[in-house]
py3Dmol code that shows the C-alpha trace and the ligand (Angstrom):
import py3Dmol

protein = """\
ATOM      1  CA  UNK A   1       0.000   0.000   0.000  1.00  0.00           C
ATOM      2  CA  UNK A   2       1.561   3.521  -0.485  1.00  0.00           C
ATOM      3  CA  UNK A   3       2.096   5.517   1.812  1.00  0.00           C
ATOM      4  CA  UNK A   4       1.949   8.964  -0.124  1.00  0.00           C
ATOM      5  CA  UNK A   5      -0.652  10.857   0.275  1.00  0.00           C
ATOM      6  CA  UNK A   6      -1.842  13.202  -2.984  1.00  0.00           C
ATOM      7  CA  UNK A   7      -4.543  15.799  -3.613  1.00  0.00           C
ATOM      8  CA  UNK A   8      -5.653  18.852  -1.047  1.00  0.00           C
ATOM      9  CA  UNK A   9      -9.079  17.376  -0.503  1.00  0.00           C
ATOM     10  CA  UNK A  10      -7.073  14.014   0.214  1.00  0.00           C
ATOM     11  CA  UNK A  11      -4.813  15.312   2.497  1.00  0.00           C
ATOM     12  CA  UNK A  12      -7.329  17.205   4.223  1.00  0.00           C
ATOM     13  CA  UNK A  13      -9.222  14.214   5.356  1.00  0.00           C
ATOM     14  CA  UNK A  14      -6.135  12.515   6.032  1.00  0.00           C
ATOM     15  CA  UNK A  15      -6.313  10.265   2.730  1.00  0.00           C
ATOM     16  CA  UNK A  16      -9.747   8.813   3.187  1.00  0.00           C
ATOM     17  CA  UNK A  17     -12.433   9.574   1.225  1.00  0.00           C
ATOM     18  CA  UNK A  18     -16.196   8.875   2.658  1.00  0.00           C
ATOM     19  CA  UNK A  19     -19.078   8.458   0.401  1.00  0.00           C
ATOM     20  CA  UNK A  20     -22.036  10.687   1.256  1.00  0.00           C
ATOM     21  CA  UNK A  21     -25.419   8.953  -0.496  1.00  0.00           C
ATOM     22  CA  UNK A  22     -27.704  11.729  -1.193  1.00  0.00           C
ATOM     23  CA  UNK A  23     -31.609  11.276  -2.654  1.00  0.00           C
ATOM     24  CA  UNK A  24     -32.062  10.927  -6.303  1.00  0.00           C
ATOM     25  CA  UNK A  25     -28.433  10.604  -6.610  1.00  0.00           C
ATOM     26  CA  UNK A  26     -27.461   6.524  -6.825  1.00  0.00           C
ATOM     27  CA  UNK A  27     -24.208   5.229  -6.165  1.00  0.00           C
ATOM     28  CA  UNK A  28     -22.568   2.631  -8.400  1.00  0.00           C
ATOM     29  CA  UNK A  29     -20.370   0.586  -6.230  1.00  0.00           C
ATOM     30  CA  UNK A  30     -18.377  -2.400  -5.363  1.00  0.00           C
ATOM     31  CA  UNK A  31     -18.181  -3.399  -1.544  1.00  0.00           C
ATOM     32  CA  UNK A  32     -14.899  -4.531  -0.846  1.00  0.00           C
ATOM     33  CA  UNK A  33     -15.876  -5.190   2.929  1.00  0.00           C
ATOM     34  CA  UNK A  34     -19.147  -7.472   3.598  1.00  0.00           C
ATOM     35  CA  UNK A  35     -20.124 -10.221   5.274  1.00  0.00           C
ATOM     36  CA  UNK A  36     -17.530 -11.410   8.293  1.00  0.00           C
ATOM     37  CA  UNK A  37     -15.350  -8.460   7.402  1.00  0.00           C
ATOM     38  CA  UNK A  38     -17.553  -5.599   8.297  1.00  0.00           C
ATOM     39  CA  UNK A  39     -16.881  -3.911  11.424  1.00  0.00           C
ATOM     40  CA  UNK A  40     -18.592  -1.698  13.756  1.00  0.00           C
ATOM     41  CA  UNK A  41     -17.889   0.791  16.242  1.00  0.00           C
ATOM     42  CA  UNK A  42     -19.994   3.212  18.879  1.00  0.00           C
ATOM     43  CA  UNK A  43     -19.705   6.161  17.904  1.00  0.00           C
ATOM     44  CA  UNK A  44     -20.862   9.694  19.273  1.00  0.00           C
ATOM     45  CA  UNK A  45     -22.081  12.219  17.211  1.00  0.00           C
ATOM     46  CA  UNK A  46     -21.422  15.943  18.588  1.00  0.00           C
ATOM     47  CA  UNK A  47     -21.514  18.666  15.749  1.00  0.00           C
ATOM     48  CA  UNK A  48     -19.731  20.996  18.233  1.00  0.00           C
ATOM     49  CA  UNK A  49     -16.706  19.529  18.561  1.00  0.00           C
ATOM     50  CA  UNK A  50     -13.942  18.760  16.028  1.00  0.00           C
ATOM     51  CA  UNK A  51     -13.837  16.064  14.902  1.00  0.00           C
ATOM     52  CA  UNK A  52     -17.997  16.025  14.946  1.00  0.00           C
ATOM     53  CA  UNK A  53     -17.423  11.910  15.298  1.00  0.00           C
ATOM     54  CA  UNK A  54     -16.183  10.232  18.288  1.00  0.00           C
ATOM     55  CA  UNK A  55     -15.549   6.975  18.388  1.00  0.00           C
ATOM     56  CA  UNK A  56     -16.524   5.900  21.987  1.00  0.00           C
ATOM     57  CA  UNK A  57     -13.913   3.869  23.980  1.00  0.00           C
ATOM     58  CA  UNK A  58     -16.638   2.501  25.912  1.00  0.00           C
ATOM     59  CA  UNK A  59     -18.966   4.378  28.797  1.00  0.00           C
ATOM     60  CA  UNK A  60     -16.664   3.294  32.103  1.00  0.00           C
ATOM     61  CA  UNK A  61     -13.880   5.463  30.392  1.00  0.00           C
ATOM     62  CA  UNK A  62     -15.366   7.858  27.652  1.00  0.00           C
ATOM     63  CA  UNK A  63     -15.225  11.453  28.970  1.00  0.00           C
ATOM     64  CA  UNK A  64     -18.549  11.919  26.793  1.00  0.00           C
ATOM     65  CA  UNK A  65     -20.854   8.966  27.921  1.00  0.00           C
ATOM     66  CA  UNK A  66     -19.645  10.698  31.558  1.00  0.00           C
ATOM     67  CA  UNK A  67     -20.525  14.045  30.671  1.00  0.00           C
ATOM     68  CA  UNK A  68     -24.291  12.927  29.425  1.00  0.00           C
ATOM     69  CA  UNK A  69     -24.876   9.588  30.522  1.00  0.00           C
ATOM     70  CA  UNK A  70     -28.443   9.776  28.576  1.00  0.00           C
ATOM     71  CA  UNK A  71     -26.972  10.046  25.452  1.00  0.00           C
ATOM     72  CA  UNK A  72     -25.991   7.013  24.116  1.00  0.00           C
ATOM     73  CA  UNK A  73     -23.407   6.467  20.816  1.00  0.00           C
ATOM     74  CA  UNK A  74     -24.804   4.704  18.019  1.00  0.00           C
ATOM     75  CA  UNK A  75     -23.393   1.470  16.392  1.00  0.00           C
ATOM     76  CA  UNK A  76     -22.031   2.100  13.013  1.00  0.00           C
ATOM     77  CA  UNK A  77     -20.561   0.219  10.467  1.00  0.00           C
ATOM     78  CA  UNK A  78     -17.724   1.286   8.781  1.00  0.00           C
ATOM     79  CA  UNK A  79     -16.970  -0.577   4.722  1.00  0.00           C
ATOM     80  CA  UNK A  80     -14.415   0.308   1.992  1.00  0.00           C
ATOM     81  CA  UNK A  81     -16.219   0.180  -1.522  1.00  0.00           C
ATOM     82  CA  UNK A  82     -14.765   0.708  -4.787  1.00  0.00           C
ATOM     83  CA  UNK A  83     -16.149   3.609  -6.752  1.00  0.00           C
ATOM     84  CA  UNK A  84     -15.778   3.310 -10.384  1.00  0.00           C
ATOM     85  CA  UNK A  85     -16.628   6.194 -11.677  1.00  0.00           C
ATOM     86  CA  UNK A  86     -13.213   8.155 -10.177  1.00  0.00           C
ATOM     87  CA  UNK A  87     -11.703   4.296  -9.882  1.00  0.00           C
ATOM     88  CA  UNK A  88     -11.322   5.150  -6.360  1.00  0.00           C
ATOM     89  CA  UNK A  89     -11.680   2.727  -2.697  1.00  0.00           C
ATOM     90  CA  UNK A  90     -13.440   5.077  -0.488  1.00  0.00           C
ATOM     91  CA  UNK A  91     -15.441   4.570   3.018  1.00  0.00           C
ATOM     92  CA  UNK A  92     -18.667   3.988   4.220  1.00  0.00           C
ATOM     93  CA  UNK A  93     -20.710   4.350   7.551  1.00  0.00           C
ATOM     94  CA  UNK A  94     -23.762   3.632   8.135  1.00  0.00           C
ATOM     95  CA  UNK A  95     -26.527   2.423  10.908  1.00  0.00           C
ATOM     96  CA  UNK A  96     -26.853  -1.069  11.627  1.00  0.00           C
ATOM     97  CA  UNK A  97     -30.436  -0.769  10.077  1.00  0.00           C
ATOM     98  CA  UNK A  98     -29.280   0.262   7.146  1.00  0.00           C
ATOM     99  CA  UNK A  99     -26.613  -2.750   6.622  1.00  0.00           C
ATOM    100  CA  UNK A 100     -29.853  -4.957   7.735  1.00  0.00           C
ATOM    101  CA  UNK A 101     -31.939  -3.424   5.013  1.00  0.00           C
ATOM    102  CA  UNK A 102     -29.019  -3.313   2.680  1.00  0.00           C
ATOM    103  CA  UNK A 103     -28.467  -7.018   3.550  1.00  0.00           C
ATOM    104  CA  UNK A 104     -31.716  -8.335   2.921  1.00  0.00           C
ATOM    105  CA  UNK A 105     -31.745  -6.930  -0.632  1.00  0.00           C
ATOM    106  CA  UNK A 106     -28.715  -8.460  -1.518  1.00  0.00           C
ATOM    107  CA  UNK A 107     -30.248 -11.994  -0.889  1.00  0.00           C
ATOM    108  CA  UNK A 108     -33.854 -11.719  -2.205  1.00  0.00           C
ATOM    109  CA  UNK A 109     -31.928 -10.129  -5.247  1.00  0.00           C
ATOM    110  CA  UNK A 110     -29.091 -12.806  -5.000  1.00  0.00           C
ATOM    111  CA  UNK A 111     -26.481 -10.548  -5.181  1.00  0.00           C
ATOM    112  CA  UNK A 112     -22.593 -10.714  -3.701  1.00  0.00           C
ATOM    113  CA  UNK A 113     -21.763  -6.752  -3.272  1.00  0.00           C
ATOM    114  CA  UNK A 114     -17.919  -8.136  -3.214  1.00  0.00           C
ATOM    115  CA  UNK A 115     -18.626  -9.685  -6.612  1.00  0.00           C
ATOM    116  CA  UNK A 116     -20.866  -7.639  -8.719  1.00  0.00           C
ATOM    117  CA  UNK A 117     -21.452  -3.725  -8.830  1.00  0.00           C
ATOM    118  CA  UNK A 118     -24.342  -2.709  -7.229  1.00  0.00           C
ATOM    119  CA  UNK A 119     -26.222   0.589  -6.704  1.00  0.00           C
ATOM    120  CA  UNK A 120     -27.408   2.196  -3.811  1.00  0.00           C
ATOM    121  CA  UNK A 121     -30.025   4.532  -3.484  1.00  0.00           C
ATOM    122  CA  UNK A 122     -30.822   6.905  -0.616  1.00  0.00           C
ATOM    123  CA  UNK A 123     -34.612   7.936   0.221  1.00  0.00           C
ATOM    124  CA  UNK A 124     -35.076  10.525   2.996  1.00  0.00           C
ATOM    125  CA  UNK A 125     -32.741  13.368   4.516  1.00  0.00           C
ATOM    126  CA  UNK A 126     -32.725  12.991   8.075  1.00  0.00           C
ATOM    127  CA  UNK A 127     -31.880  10.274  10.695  1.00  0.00           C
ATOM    128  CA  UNK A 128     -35.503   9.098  11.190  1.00  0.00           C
ATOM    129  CA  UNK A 129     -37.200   8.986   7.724  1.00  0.00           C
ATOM    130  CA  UNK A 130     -33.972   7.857   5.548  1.00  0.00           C
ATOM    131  CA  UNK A 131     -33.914   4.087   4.126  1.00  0.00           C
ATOM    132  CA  UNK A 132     -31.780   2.627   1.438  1.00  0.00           C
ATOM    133  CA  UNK A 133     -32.058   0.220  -1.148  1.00  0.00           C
ATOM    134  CA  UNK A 134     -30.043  -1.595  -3.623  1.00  0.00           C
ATOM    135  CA  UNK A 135     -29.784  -3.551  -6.877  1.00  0.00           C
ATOM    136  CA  UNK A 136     -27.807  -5.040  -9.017  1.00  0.00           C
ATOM    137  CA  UNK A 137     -26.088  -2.664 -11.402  1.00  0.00           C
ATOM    138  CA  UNK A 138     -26.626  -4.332 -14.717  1.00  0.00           C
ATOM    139  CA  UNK A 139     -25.296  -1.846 -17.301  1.00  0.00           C
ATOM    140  CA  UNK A 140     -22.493  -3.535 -17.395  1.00  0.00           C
ATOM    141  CA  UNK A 141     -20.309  -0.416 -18.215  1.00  0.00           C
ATOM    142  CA  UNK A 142     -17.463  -0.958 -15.668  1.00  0.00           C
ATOM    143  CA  UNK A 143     -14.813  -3.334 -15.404  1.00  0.00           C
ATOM    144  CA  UNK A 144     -14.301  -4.920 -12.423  1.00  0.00           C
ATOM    145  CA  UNK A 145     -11.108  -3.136 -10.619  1.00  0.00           C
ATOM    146  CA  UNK A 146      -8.008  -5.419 -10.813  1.00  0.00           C
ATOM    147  CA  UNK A 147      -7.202  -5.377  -6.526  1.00  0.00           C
ATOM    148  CA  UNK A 148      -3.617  -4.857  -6.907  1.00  0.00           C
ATOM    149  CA  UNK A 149      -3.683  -2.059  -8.778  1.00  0.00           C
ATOM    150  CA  UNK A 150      -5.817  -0.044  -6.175  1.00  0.00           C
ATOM    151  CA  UNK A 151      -4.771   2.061  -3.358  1.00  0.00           C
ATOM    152  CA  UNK A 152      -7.058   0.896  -0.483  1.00  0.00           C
ATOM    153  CA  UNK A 153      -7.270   2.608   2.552  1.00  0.00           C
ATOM    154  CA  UNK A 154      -6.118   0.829   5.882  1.00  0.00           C
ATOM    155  CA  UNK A 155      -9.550   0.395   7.960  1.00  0.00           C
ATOM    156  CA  UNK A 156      -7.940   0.402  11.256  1.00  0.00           C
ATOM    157  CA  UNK A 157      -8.036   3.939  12.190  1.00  0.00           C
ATOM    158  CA  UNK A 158     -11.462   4.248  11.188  1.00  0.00           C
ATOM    159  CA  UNK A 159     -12.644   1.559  13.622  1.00  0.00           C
ATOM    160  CA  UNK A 160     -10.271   2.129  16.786  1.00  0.00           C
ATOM    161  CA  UNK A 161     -11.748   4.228  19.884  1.00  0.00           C
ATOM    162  CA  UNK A 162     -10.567   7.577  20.687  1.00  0.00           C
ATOM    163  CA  UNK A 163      -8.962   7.224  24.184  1.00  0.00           C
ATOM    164  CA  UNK A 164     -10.158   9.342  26.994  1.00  0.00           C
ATOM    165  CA  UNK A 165      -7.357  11.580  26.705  1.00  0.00           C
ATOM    166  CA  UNK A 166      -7.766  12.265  22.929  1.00  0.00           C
ATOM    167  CA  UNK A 167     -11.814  12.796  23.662  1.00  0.00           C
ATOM    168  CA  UNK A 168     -10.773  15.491  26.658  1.00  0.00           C
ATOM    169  CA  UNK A 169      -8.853  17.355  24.554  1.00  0.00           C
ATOM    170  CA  UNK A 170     -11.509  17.522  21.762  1.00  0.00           C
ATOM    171  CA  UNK A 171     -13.765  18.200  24.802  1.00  0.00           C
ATOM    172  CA  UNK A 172     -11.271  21.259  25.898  1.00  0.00           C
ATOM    173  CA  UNK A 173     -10.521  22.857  22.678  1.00  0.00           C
ATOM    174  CA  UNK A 174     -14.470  23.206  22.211  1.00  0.00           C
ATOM    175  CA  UNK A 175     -14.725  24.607  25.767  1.00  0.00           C
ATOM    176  CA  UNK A 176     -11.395  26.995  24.776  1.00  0.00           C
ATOM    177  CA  UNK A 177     -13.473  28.217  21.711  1.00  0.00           C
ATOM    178  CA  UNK A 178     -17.011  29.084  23.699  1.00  0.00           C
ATOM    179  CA  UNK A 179     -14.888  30.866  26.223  1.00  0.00           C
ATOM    180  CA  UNK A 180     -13.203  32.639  23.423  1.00  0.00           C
ATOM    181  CA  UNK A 181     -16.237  34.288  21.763  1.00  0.00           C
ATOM    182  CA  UNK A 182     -18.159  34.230  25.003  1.00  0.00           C
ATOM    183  CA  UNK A 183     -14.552  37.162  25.569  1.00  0.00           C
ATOM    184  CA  UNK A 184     -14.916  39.012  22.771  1.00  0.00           C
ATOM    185  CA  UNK A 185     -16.763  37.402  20.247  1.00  0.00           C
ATOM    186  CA  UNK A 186     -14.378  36.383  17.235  1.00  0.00           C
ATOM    187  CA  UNK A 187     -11.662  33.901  18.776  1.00  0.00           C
ATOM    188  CA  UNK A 188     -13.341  31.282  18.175  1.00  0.00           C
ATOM    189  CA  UNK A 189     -10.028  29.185  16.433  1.00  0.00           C
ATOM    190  CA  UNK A 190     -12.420  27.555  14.328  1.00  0.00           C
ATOM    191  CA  UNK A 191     -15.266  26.217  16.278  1.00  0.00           C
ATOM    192  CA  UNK A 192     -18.475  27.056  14.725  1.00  0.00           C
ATOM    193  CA  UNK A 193     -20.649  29.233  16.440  1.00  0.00           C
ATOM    194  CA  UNK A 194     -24.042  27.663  18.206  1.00  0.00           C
ATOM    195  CA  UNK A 195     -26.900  30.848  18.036  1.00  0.00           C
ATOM    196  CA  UNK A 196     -26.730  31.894  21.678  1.00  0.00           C
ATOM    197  CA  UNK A 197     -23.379  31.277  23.118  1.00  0.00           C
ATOM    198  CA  UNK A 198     -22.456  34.556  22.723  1.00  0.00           C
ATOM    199  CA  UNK A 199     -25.199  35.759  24.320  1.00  0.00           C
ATOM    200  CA  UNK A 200     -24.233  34.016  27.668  1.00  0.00           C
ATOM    201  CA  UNK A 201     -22.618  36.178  30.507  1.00  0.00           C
ATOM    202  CA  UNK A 202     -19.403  35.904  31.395  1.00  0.00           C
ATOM    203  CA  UNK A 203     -19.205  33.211  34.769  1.00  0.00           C
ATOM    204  CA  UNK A 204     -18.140  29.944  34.683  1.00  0.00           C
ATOM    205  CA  UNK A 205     -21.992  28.680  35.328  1.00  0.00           C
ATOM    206  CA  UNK A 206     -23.584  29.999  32.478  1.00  0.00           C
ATOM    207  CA  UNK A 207     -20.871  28.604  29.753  1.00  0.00           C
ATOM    208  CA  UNK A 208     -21.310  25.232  31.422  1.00  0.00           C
ATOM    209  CA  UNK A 209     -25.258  25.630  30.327  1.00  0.00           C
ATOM    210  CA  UNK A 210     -24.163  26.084  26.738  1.00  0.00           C
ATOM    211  CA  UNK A 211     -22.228  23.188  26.318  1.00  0.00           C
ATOM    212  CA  UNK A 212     -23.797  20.389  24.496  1.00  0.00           C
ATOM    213  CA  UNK A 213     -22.115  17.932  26.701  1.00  0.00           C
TER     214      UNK A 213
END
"""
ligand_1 = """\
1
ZN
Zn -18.732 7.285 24.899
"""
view = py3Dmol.view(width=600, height=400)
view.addModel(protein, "pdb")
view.setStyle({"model": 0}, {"cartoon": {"style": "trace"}})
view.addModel(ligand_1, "xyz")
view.setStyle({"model": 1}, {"stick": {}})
view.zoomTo()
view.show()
């Protein structure tokens, strides 16, 4: 596998590329993770902090299972797929619904994801009302990728906990930036403004209220 990174966008997302199904827009792709190889991991979902995914190291240790006990981290499973269009091995997460849903296409349709392209299309926008479905892509207008010519991403990272210590300092440098506009309004270092944090006063008491956490 190389171990060169190339391309801004690339290098940005430190070299992984995640596929984002949107409605009326199908994807054409080859699963090059299914069955026994697929993987999941807990994961917390807080657009406040950077990164907005945490992946939770489990709730006797996780800073943010301690912080809001109520609020559990959902199971998702991360894939590689091959996308033939750009001839590219990019990543997928998604709910364990959807892999059910996903699954039980694949065998009424008799289909092997890791053997035939398939397409996936995306109904709904939000967490509660979206469903996917797939089926056999029969165009027939790719080649199947030859494996040792493609650059495939090492899964590890993307299914390995944060520790508690790397979940803190997310947990800090989101606390650093409310303090910082809650100051003087535009040291922020990044952290995108929620509507009313500014508006807080200036004691310790209030900022703990605006915290999502
Ligand atoms: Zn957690």
């Amino acid at each position: 596998m190389s171990t060169v990174v190339k391309g801004l966008s690339d290098i940005l997302s430190g070299g992984t590329e995640w596929i984002t199904f949107e409605e009326n827009k199908p994807k054409i792709l080859l699963f090059l993770d299914w069955y026994e190889n697929l993987v999941g991991i807990r994961e917390h979902y807080e657009p406040s902090l950077n990164p907005k995914y945490v992946r939770c190291p489990g709730k006797d240790i996780c800073p943010l299972c301690q912080a809001n006990p109520g609020k559990y981290p959902a199971l998702r499973i991360k894939f590689r797929v091959y996308d033939p269009t750009d001839n590219k091995v990019k990543m997928v997460s998604l709910a364990k619904t959807h892999i059910q849903k996903l699954n039980q296409e694949f065998n009424l349709d008799e289909i092997d994801p890791t053997k035939a392209f398939v397409t996936i299309h995306r109904t709904g926008k939000g967490a509660s009302d979206t469903s996917y479905s797939a089926r056999e892509y029969k165009k027939g207008d790719y080649a199947l990728p030859n494996m040792e010519d493609l650059d495939v991403p090492d899964i590890t990272p993307q299914i390995t906990a944060h520790t508690p210590e790397e979940i803190t300092g997310f947990m800090n440098a989101m606390i650093a930036g409310v303090a910082g506009n809650t100051g003087n309004g535009n040291t922020g270092a990044g952290t995108p403004q929620d509507s009313g944090t500014s508006q807080q006063g200036n004691s310790g008491a209030s900022r703990g209220r605006s915290l999502p956490f």
